[in-house]
N, C-alpha and C positions, 0 to 999 in steps of 0.2 A: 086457632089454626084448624082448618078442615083435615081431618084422619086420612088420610090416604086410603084407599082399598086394599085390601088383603090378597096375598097371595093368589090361593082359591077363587077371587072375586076375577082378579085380574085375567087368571087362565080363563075362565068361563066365559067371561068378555071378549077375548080376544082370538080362542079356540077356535081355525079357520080361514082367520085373517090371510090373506095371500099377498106380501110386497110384490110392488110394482117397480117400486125406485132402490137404488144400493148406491151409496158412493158416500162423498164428503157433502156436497150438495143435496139435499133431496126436501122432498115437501114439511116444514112443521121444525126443519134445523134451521138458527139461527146464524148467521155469517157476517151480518153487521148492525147497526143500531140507527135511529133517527135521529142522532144528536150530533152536535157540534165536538163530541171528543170521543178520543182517542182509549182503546181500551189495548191492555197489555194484558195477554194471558199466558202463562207459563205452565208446562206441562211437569210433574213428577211422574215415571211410568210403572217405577217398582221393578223389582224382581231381577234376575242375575243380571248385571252391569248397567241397570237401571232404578239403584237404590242409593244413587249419593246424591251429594249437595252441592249447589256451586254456590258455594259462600260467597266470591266474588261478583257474582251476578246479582244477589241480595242486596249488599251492600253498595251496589251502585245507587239501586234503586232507592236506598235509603237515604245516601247519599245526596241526590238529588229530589227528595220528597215525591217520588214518583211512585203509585199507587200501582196494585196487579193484582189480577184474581189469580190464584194458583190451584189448578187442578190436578190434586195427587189422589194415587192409586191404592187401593186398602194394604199392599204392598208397601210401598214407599211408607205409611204411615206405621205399619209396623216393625220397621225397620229405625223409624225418626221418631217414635212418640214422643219423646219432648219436643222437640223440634216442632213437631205439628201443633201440638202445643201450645208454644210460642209463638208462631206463625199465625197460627188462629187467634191468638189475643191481640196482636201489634193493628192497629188501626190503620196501617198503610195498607193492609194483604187483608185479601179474602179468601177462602178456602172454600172449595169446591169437588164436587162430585169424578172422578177417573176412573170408576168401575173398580170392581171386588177383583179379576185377575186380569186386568188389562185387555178388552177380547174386543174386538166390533161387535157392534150389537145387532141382532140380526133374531127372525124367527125362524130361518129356517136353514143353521148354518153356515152363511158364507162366507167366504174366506175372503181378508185383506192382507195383500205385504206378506201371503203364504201362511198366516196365522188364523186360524179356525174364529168364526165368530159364535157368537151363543148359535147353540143348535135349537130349541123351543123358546114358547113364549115363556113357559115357566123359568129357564134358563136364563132369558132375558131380565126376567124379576129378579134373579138372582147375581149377576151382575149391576142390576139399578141400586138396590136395597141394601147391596150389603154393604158398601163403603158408607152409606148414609150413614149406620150403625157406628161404624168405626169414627166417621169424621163427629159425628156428636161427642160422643165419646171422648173424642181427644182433644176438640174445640170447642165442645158445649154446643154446636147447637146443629143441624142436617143444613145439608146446601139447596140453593133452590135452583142449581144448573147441574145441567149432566154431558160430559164429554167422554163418547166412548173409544175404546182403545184403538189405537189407529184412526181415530176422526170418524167411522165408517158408520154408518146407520141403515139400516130400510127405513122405509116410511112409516110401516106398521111399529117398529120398534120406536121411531120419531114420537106416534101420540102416545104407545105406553109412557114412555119419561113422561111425557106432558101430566097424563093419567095421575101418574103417578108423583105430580106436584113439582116436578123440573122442568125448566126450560131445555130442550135441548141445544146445545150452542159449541160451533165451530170455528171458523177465522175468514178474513178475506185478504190476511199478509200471511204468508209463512214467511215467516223470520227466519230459519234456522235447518228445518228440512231435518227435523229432528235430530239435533245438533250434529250436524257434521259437516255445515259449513263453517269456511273458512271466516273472519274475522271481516276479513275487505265486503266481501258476500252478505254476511251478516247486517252490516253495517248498510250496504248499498239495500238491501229488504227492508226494512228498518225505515229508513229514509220516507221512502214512499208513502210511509202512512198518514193518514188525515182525518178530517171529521168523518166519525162512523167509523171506523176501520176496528174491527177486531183481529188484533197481532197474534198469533200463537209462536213460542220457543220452548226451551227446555230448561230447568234449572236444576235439572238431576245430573248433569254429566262435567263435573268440574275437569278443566284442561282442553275441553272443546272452545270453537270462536262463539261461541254467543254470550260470555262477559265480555269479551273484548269489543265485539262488535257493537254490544247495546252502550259501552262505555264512549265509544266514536258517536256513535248517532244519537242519541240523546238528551246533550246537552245541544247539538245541534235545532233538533227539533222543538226544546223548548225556548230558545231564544227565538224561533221562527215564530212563537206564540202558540203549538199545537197546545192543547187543554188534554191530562189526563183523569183518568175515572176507573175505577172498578164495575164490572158488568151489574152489581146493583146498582150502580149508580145512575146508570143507564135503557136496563133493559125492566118493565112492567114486570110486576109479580102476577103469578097465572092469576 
């Protein structure tokens, strides 16, 4: 495995850089895959009223041997260290990168959904790195995708992840509208998806519609034949 850059490597490198692009979309993030299947990705986001579990949501998937990356927060994992844990050992789930406190990543502060993004590039390292840290730790081993809080990226923050041995990767379903759709809603998101489609939801908010919704549309979808995957399954290692 090639070392990553350091810190100090990484500011020096990038000291300057001026984004062009900000949003969910932008150049070097990924949104969907060149494959025949179907990826499910689930967000944990950490932190006050975003440190639970939807057990029910889990177990659907288990239920029905349906595979998902799950992207928790260094948050959420210190909240659930067993959990994480476990999650990381069970071969159905993948465990992935959500940043150290939840922020957009950004060089030069900007704000998504009124929430501050990293303000430097150093700041940005520090949101990449440090859940890496944690998710080894509590899964054995760093992830090789990065989604940051609120989906929000610059470009310049785009190739640091890369840089720095992550794909960056966001969705082209939202499922869930970070659970606060309704069940029917859910379900009707859900639906839509096909080869290539990277789905993002949420499995940190139990009592929300997105167990019920993925419980409606997924047995659906695999009697229609859709094929699922985990985003290694799918997307090239850098």
């Amino acid at each position: 495995m090639v070392q990553p850059p350091s810190k100090a490597q990484v500011v020096a490198e990038f000291a300057g850089r001026r984004p062009t692009e900000w949003g969910l979309e932008v150049t070097g993030v990924v949104t969907r895959s060149a494959t025949q299947t179907t990826v499910i990705t689930l967000d944990a986001c950490g932190g006050p009223g975003g440190s639970g579990v939807d057990q029910e949501l889990l177990a659907t998937l288990r239920r029905l041997n349906i595979p998902a990356t799950l992207f928790v927060n260094a948050r959420w994992i210190h909240t659930n260290r067993q959990l994480a844990a476990e999650l990381g050992a069970d071969p159905l789930f993948e465990l992935a990168n959500h940043g150290w406190l939840h922020r957009p990543l950004s060089v030069n502060g900007r704000t998504a959904y009124g929430i501050p993004g990293t303000a430097s590039v150093s700041d940005a390292y520090d949101e990449l790195t440090g859940c890496q840290d944690v998710l080894t730790e509590a899964a054995g081993q760093p992830s090789r995708f990065f989604r940051a809080g609120t989906a929000y990226f610059d470009d310049v923050a785009a190739v640091m992840t890369r840089r720095l041995g992550m794909l960056p990767v966001n969705f082209s379903i939202n499922a869930d509208a970070g659970a606060t759709m309704p069940p029917a809603a859910v379900a009707s998101a859900l639906s839509a998806a096909g080869p290539g489609d990277i789905v993002i939801a949420h499995f940190n908010k139990p009592g929300s519609g997105t167990a019920a919704g993925f419980r409606q549309a997924l047995p659906r979808l695999q009697d229609g034949g859709t094929a699922f995957g985990c985003l290694g399954d799918v997307l090239p290692a850098l």
